[in-house]
N, C-alpha and C positions, 0 to 999 in steps of 0.2 A: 291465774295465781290465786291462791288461798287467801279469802279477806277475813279478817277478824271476829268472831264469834261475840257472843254474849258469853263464852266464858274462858276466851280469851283478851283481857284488858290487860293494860300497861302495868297496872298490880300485879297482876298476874304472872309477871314475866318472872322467870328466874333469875334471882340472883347469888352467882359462881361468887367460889371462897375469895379469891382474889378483891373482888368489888368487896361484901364485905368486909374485909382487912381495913379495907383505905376507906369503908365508909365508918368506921368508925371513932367515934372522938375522942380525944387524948382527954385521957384523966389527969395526969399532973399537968398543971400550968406550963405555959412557954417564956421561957424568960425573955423576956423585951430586949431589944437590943440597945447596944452600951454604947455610946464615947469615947473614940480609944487613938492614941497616936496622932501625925498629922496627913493629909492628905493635900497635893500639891491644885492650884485652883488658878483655870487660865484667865488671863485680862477679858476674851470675850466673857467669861462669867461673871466678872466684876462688874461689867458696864453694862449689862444686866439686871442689874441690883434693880426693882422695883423705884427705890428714892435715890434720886442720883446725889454724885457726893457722897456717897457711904462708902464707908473704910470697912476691909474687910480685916479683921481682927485674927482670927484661926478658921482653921479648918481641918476636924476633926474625922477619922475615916468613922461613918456609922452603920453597923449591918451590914448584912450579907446582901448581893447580887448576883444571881447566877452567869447573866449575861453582860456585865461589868463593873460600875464601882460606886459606891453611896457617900455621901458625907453627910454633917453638920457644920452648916458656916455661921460663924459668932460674928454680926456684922454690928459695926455701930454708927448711928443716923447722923446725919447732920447735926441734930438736935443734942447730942448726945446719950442717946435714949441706945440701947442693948437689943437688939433680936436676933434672931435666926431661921436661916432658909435651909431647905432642904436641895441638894446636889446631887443626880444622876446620871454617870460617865461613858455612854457606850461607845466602844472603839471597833465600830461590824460596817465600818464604809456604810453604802446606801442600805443597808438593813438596818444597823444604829441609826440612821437618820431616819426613818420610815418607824423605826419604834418609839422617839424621844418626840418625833413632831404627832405622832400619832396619838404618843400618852396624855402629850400638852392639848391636843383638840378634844380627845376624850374627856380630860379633865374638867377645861372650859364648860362644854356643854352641860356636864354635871352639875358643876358650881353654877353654874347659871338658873341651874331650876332649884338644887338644894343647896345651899352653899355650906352648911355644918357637915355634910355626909360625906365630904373630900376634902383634900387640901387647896388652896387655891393657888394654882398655875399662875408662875410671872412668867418665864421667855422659855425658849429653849433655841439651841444652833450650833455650832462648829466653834472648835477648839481653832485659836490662829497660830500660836506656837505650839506646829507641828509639822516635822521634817520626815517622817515616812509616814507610809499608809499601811491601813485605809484610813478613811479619816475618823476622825471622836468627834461627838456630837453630846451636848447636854441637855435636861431639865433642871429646870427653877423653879421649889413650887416652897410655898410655904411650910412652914417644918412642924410638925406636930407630933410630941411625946406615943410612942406606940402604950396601950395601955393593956387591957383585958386581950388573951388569947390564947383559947379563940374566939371572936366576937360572940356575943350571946345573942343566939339564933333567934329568938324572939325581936328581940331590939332590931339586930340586923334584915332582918325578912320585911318586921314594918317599915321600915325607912326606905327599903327598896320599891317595898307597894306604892309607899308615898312620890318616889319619883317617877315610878311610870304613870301616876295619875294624874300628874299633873303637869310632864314634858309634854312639851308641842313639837311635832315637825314644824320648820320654818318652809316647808315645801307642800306637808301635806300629805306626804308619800310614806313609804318604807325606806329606810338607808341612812347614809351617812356620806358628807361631802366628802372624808378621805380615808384612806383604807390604813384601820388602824394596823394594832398585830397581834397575837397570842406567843407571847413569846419572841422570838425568829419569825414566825408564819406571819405572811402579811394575810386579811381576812377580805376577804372577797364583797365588801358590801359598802364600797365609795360606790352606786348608782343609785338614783331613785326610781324608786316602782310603786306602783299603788297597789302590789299585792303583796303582803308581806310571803305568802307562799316560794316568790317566782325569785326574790332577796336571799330565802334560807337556801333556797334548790342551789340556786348558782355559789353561796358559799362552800355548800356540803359540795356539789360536785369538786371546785376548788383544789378544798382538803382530799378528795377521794382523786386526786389527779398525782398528788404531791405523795401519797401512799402508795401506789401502787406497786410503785418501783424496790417498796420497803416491806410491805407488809403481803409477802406471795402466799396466800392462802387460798385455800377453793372457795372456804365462807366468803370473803374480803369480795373477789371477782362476782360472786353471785348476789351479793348484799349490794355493794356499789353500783352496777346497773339499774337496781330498782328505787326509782323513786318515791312512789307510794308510800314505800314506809320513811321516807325522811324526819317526819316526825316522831318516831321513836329513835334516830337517827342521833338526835341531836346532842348529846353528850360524847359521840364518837368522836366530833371535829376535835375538842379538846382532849382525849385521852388518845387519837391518834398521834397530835401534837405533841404529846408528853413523852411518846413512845418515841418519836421521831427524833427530839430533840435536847431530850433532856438526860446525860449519862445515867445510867442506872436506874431509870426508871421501873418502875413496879407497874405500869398500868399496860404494859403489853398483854400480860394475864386477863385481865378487865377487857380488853379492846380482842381478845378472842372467845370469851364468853359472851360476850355481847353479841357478837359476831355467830355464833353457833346458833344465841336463843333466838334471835332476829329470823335464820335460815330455817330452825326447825319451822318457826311460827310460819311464815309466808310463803317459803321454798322448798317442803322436806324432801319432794320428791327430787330436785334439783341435787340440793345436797348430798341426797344418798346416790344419787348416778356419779357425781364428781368425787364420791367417795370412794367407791367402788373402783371407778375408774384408776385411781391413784394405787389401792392396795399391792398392785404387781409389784409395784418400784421401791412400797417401803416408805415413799414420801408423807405417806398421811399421818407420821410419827416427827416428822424432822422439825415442823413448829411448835409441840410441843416440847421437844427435847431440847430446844433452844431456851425456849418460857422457862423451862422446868427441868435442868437439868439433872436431877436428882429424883423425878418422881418416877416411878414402872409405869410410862405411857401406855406400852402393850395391855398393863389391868385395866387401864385408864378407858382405854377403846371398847376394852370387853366387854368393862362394867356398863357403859354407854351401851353398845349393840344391848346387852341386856334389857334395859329400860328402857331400849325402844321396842321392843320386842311384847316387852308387858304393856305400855301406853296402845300400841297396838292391839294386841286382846282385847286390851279393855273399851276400847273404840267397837270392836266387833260383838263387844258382848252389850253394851248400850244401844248398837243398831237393831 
């Protein structure tokens, strides 16, 4: 296999129209989300409440959830003193449970090193009045006004350096006691290892287990075998994810660019036999005509043979 050049580095790599589109940042502000209506709120989440003895007052639906439902709860204390928690409702049976206990463990650990850079997690568990399934499970975390967005990359970048400089494993290793999620996807990394190498492998493989069935490409088959490159790798678990699970996603585009620059860089010879190979049947158009149903895929390829055709020359004419 082809290893990495001096003048091929991770800079280096191309990046297809797609991945620009999404890497770019939104110039008009995002409007924060609002307060609006009520939303209904089970006895397990009341008896929840952080101070017990607290009357829950309303409950307001707040923001969007792709994978179920948000509130704002107006609770008031014993004391008589006003605040408010924040409420996350997923109704996905043991996937909503695996999401809401996993947010809650993520959360904890967070708060534990930096406590301003999250909200702070009070419970989370199962809805008791409920008569079909699957079951609903929640979060309880403290509620905090959404403000600037999107966060400002400077602010946000140091605050993250600050937490990994200063978390400790409690083990010492690489991992995590439970397997959070991305979404739907649970994440492959409840074990401890003391390599964090041997933690990513078996995440990525994971995600490259839960694709395969979805994303039938000859790049995909030929990139997912190799491990070597996992480390450039690592952005596909979550643009796979997004592809997989999230309606109308845009990043299927992204997750086959990636996917081509990856196979030119480490596999070209690969690539072009499995490319070849497919031309009889026509197939080597049918994932782009999916991604892109509107683009001349047939130019698309041409234009590709082309430039490979010159990159080649120009390899021959450097030797």
């Amino acid at each position: 296999m082809a290893q990495l050049g001096p003048e091929s580095t991770i800079s280096s790599i191309a990046i297809g129209e797609a991945q620009k589109k999404i890497e770019q940042t939104p110039q008009d502000g995002i409007a924060p989300p609002t307060a609006t209506g009520s939303s209904e709120v089970d006895e397990a989440v009341i008896d929840a409440f952080p101070v017990p003895a607290s009357k829950l007052m309303h409950a307001f639906n707040y923001g969007e959830s792709l994978w179920g439902k948000t509130a704002k709860l107006q609770v008031q204390l014993p004391n008589g003193e006003l605040t408010a928690y924040f409420l996350k409702v997923v109704t996905l049976g043991e996937t909503g449970r695996s999401m809401c206990q996993g947010e809650f463990e993520s959360l904890k650990a967070i708060y534990a090193v930096s406590p301003g850079f999250v909200p702070r997690p009070y419970a989370w568990g199962k809805f008791r009045q409920q008569e079909a399934s699957p079951a609903t499970c929640f979060l309880l975390a403290e509620f905090r006004d959404v403000g600037e967005q999107p966060a400002d990359p400077v602010k946000l970048t140091a605050r993250l350096a600050d937490l990994h400089q200063r978390s400790q494993s409690p083990t010492g290793k690489f991992g995590f006691h439970y397997a959070t999620t991305h979404a739907r996807i649970a994440q492959a990394v409840d074990q401890w290892d003391e390599s964090w190498c041997n933690v990513f492998a078996r995440h990525l493989e994971h995600i490259m287990n839960l694709a395969k069935g979805i994303l039938r490409w000859p790049e995909f088959d030929v990139v997912s075998e190799d491990w070597d490159a996992r480390n450039l790798l690592y952005s596909l678990t979550f643009n796979i994810g997004n592809t997989i699970y999230i309606p109308g996603s845009q990043q299927r585009d992204v997750v086959y660019e990636d996917m081509t620059a990856l196979c030119k860089m480490f596999c070209r010879n690969e690539l072009k036999t499995e490319m070849e190979r497919l031309k009889p049947t026509g197939n080597i158009f049918t994932h782009l005509a999916v991604a892109a149903p509107d683009l001349d895929v047939k130019a698309v390829h041409n234009q590709e043979e082309g430039q490979e055709e010159e990159e080649e020359e120009e390899e021959e004419d450097e030797d």
